[in-house]
C-alpha positions as CSV (number, residue, x, y, z in Angstrom):
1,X,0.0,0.0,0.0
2,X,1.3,3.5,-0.8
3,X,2.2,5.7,1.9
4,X,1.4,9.6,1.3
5,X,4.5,11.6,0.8
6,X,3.8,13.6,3.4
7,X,3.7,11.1,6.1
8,X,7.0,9.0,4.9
9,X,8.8,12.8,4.5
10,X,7.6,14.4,8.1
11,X,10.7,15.0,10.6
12,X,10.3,13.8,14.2
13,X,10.1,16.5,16.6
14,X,13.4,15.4,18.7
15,X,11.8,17.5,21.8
16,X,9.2,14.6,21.6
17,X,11.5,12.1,21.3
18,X,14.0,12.9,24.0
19,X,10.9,13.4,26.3
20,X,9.9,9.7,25.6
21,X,13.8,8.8,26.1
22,X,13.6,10.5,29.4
23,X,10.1,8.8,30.1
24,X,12.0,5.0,29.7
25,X,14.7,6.3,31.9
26,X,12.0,7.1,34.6
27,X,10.4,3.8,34.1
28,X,13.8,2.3,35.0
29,X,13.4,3.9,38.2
30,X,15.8,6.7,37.4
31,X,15.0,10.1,39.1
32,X,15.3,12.5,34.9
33,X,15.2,16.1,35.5
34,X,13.0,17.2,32.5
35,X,13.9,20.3,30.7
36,X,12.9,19.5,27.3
37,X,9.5,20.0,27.3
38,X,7.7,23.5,26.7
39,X,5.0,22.8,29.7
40,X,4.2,25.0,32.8
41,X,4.6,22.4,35.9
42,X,1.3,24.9,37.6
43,X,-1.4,23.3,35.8
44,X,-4.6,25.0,35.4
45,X,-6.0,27.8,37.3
46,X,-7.9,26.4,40.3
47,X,-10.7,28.3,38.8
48,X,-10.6,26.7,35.8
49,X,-10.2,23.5,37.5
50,X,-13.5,24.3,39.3
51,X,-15.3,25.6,36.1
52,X,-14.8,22.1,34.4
53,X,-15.9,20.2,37.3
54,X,-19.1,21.8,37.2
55,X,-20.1,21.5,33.7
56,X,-19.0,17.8,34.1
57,X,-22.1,17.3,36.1
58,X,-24.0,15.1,33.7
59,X,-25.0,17.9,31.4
60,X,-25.8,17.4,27.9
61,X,-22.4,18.8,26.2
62,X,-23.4,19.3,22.7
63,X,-21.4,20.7,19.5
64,X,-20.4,24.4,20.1
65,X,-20.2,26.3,16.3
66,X,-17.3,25.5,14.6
67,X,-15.6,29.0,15.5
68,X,-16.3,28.2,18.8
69,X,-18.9,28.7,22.5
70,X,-19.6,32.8,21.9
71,X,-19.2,33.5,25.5
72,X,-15.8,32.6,25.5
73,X,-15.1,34.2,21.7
74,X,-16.6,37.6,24.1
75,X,-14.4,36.9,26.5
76,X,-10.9,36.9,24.7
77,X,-12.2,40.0,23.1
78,X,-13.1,41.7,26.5
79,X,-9.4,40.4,27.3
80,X,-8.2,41.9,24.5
81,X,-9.6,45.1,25.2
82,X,-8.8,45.6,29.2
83,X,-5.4,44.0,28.8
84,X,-3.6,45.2,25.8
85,X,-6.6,48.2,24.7
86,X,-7.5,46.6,21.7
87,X,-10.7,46.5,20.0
88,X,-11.0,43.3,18.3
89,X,-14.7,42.1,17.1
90,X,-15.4,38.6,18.8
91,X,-16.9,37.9,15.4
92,X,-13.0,37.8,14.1
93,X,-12.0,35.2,16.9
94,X,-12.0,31.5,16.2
95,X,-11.6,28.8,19.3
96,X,-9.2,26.2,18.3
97,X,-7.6,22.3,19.1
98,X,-5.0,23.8,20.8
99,X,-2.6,26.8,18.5
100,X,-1.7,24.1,16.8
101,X,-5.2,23.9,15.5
102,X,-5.2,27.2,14.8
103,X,-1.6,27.2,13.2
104,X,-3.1,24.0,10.9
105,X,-6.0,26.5,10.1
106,X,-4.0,29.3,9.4
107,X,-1.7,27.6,6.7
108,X,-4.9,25.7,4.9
109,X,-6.5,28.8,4.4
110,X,-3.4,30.8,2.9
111,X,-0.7,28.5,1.3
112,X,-1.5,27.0,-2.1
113,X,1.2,24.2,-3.7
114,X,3.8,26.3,-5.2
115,X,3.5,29.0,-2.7
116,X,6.4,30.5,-0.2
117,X,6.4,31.4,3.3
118,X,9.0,33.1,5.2
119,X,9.9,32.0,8.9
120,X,12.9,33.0,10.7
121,X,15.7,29.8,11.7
122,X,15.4,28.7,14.1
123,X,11.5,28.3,14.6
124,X,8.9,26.0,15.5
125,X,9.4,23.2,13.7
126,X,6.2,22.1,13.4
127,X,5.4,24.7,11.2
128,X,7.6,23.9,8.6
129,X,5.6,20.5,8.7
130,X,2.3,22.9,8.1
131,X,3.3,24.7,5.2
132,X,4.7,21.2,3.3
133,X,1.5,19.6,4.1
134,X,-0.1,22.3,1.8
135,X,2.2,22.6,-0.9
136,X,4.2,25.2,0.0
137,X,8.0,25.9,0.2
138,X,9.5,27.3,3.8
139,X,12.1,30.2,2.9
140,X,14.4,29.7,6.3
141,X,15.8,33.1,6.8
142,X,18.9,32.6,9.2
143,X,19.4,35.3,11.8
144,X,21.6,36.1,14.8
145,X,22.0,37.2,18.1
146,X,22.4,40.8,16.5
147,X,18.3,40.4,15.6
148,X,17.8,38.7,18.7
149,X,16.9,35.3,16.6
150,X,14.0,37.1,15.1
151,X,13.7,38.1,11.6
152,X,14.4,41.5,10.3
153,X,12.7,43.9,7.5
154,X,15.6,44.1,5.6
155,X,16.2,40.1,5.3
156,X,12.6,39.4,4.8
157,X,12.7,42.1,1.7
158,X,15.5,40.7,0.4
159,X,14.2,36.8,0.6
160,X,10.9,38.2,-1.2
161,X,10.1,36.7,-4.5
162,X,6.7,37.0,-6.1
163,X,5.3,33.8,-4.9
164,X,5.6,35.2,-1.5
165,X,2.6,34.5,0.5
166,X,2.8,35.1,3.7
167,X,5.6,35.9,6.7
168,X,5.3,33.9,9.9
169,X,6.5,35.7,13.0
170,X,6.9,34.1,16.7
171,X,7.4,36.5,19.4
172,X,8.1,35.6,21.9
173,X,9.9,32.9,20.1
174,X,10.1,29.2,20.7
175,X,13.6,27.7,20.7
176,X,14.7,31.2,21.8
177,X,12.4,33.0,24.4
178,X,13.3,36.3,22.7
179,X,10.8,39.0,21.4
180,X,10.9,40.8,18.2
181,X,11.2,44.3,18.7
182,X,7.9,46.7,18.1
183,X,10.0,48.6,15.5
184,X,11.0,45.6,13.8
185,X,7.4,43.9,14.2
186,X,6.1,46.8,12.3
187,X,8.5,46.9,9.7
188,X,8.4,43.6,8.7
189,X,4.1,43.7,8.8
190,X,4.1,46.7,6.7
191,X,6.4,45.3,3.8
192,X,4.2,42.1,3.9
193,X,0.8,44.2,3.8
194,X,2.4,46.3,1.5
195,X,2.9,43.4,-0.6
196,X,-0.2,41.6,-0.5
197,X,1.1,38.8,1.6
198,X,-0.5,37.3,5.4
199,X,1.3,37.9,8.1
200,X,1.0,35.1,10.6
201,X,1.8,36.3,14.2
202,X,2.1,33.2,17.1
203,X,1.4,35.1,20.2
204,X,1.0,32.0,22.4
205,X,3.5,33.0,25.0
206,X,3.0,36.7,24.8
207,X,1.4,37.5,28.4
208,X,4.9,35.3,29.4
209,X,6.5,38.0,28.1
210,X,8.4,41.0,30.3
211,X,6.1,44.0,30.7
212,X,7.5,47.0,29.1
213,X,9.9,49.5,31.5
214,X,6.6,51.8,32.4
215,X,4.9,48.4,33.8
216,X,2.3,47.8,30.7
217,X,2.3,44.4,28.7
218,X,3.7,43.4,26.4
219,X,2.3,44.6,23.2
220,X,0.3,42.5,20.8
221,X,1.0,42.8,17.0
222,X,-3.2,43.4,16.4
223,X,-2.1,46.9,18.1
224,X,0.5,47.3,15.2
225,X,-1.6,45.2,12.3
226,X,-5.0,45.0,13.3
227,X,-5.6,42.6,10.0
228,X,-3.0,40.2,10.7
229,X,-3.7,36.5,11.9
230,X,-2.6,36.6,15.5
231,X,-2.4,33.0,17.2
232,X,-3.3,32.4,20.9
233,X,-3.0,29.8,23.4
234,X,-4.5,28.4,26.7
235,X,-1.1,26.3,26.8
236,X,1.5,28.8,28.4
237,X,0.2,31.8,30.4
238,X,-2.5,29.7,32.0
239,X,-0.9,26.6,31.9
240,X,-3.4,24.4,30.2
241,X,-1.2,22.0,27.9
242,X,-3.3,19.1,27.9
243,X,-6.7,20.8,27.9
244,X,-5.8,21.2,23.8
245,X,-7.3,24.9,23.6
246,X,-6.3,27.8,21.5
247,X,-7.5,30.4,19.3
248,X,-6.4,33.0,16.2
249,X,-8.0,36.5,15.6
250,X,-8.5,36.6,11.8
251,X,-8.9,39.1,9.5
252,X,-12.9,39.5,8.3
253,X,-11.8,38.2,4.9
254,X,-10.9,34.6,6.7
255,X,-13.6,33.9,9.0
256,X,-15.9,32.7,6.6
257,X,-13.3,30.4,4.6
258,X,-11.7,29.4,8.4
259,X,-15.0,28.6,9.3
260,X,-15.6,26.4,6.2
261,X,-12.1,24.8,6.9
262,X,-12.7,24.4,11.1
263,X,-16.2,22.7,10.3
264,X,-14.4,19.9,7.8
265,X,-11.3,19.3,10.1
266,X,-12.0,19.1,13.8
267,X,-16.1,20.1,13.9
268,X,-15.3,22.2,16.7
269,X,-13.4,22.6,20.0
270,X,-13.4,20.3,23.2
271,X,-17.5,21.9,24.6
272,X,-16.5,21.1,28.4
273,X,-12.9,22.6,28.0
274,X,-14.8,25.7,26.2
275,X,-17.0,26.3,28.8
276,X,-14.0,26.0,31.5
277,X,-11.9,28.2,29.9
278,X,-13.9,31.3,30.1
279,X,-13.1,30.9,34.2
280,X,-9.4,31.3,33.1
281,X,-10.2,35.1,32.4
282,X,-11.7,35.7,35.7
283,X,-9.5,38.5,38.0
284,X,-8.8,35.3,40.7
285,X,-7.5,33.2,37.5
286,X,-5.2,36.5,36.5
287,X,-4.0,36.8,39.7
288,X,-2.9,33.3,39.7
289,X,-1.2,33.3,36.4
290,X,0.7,37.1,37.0
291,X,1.9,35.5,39.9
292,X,3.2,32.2,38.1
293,X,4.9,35.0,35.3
294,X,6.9,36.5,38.1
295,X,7.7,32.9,39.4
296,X,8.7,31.7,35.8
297,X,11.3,35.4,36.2
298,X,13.0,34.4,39.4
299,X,13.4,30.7,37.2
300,X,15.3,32.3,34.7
301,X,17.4,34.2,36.6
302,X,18.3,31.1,38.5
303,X,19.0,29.5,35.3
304,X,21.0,32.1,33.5
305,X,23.1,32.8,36.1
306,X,23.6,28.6,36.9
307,X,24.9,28.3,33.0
308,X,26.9,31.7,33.5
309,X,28.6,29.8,36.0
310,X,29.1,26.7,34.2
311,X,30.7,28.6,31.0
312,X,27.7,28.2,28.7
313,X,27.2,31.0,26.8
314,X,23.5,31.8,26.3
315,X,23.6,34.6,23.4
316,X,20.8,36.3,24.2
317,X,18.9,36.5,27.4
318,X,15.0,35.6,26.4
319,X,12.6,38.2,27.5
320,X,9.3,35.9,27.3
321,X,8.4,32.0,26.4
322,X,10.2,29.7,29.3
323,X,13.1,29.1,27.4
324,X,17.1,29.4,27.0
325,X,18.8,28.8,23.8
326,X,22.5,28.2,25.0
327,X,25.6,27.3,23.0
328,X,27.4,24.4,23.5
329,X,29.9,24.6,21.5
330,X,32.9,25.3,23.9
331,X,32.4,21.5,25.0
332,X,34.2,20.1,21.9
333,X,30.7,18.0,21.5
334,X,28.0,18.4,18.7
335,X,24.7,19.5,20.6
336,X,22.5,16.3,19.6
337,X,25.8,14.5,21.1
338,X,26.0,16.5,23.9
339,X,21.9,15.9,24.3
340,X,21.7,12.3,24.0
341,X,25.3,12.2,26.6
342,X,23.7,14.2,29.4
343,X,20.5,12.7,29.0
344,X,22.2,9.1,29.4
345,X,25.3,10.3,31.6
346,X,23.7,12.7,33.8
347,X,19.9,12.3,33.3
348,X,18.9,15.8,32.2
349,X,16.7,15.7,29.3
350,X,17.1,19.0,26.8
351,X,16.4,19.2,23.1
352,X,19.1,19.8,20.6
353,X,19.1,22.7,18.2
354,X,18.5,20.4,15.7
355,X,14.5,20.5,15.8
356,X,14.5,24.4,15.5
357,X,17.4,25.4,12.8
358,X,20.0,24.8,10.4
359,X,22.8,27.3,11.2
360,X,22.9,26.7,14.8
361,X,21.6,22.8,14.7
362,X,25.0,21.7,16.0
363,X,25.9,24.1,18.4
364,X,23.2,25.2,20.5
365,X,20.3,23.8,23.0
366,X,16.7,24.3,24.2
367,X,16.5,24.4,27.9
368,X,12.6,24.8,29.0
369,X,12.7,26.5,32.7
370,X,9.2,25.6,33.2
371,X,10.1,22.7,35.6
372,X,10.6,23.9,39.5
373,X,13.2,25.8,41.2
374,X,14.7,22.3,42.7
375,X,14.6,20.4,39.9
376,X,16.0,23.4,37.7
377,X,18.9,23.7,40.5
378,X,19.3,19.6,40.6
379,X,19.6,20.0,36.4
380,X,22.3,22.2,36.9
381,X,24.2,20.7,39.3
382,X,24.2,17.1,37.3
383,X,25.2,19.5,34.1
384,X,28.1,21.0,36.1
385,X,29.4,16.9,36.8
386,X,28.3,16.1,33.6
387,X,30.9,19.0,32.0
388,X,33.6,18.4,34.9
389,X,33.5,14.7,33.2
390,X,33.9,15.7,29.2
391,X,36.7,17.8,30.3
392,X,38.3,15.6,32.3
């Protein structure tokens, strides 16, 4: 039987697979400090928490509309509003299967075969996979610590070719935790509007993100491009990773055809997790999750200064998503080598640069500092043997 291209072609995401790595170790009985993994160790809101209990109370929990429950839709847009003083019509708002519904959704309806998209290396590798699945051909635009890992105006104008479609943007970013500038963030979504092409912004750990130096939030990009498609998660700020619940603010021109699309792929949402999530916007679930964002601070402090101390030079400190992209190249090892040896050696699991770029693939790592403060001080300490050992 014939296999689909795209299924035989798909490349592993090696976070995944050193998480299950680390998961056999455990089974062994080995105590793995796991750093690999992009997920909050808070959990839920206990508000949330409460929310879902109730509306498990036998209830009849029928299909909500394929964009999603309305009251929640209202609520994000409320959020919207109080938070970051944007006006966005909860008519433009679709609820998702996670942002990685809503990343699936936002390639489908904007990337033919033939088609280009520009991301920034390193990225999210999943959304390479995205943009293949329809057809279309990733432009990888390498940048540097100078850019803070994020792409630029400049290098985006000069990868343009006229089957352009659309620019992705994450910021914060995952493998790097770093932020695009507002400057650059409007540069580079004028030249695309300018241009006819989508800009896709993942916003998924923005309310991670430090607050600006006169205490207000981080800003999002619908305050800069109020027509781009802006990508939202319950994952991160309010720690939901395994509730699968997301959403994107569209343009009006894509929320019919989204709507089409969301209808034929997933029906709609998770109806129970829906209805729970709308407690994760209450002041008490706020509270909680501001106080987990100055927690997640002190954890990279703790962090930064641990691989300071251990010679590991992290390029660029991350200002947002719960992550450190450090280089290991002063170890004399490769960094899948130095991965899969301090996973085995000293039982740390971390994810090599290898899922998120090309030109720093071999030298540099993803450390998540979403776990605790003991287990991120225990990591550090088995890294510290781990390195005493290669050098010795």
């Amino acid at each position: 039987m014939k296999l689909a291209q795209r299924a035989a072609t798909a490349e592993p995401f090696h976070a995944l697979a050193f998480g299950q790595r680390a998961a056999d170790l455990e089974a062994a009985g080995h105590h793995v400090v796991k750093l690999s993994i992009g997920e909050p160790d808070f959990g839920a809101p206990p508000a949330v928490h409460a929310a879902m209990r109730e509306v498990m109370d036998g209830r009849a929990l029928p299909y909500t509309p394929a964009l999603g429950l309305p009251l929640l839709r209202e609520t994000i847009a409320e959020y919207y509003r109080s938070k970051h003083g944007v006006a966005v019509d909860p008519a433009r708002i679709a609820i998702t299967a996670g942002a990685s519904g809503a990343l699936l959704l936002a390639t489908a309806a904007t990337t033919d075969p033939g088609d280009e998209v520009i991301i920034a290396d390193p990225s999210y590798p999943c959304n390479r996979e995205l943009v293949r699945t329809f057809g279309g051909t990733i432009v990888s635009l390498p940048t540097s610590a100078d850019t803070r890992y994020q792409l630029d105006a400049a290098s985006v104008a000069a990868a343009w070719t006229d089957r352009t479609v659309a620019v992705m943007v994450a910021s914060p970013s995952n493998p790097t935790g770093t932020s695009v500038t507002t400057a650059e963030l409007d540069a580079v979504c004028t030249l695309a509007r300018e241009r006819g092409a989508w800009r896709i912004i993942d916003e998924i750990y923005l309310d991670l993100a430090d607050p600006a130096a006169d205490g207000t939030p981080a800003r999002t990009a619908l305050a800069i491009d109020p027509d781009a498609i802006v990508i939202g998660s319950f994952s991160k700020y309010f720690g939901m990773t395994g509730w699968r619940l997301g959403w994107m603010v569209l343009p009006e021109p894509l929320v019919e055809p989204v709507e089409k699309l969301a209808m034929n792929y997933f029906l709609c949402a998770s109806t129970p997790v829906q209805h729970a999530a709308v407690a994760a916007f209450s002041p008490e679930s706020i509270a909680v999750c501001e106080a987990r964002r100055e927690e997640l601070h002190e954890r990279r402090t703790l962090v930064l200064e641990g691989l300071a101390a251990l010679d590991l030079v992290v390029p660029v400190s991350p200002d947002g998503a719960f992550y450190i992209y450090f280089d290991v190249s002063s170890t004399g090892l490769d960094a899948w080598t130095f991965c899969e040896r301090v996973l085995n050696e000293a039982h740390v699991a971390l994810t090599p640069g290898r899922d998120f770029a090309q030109g720093t693939a071999n030298s540099h790592v993803r450390l998540s500092y979403a776990a605790s403060r003991d287990e991120l001080a225990e990591g550090l300490r088995r890294l510290g043997g781990f390195l005493a050992s290669v050098k010795g």
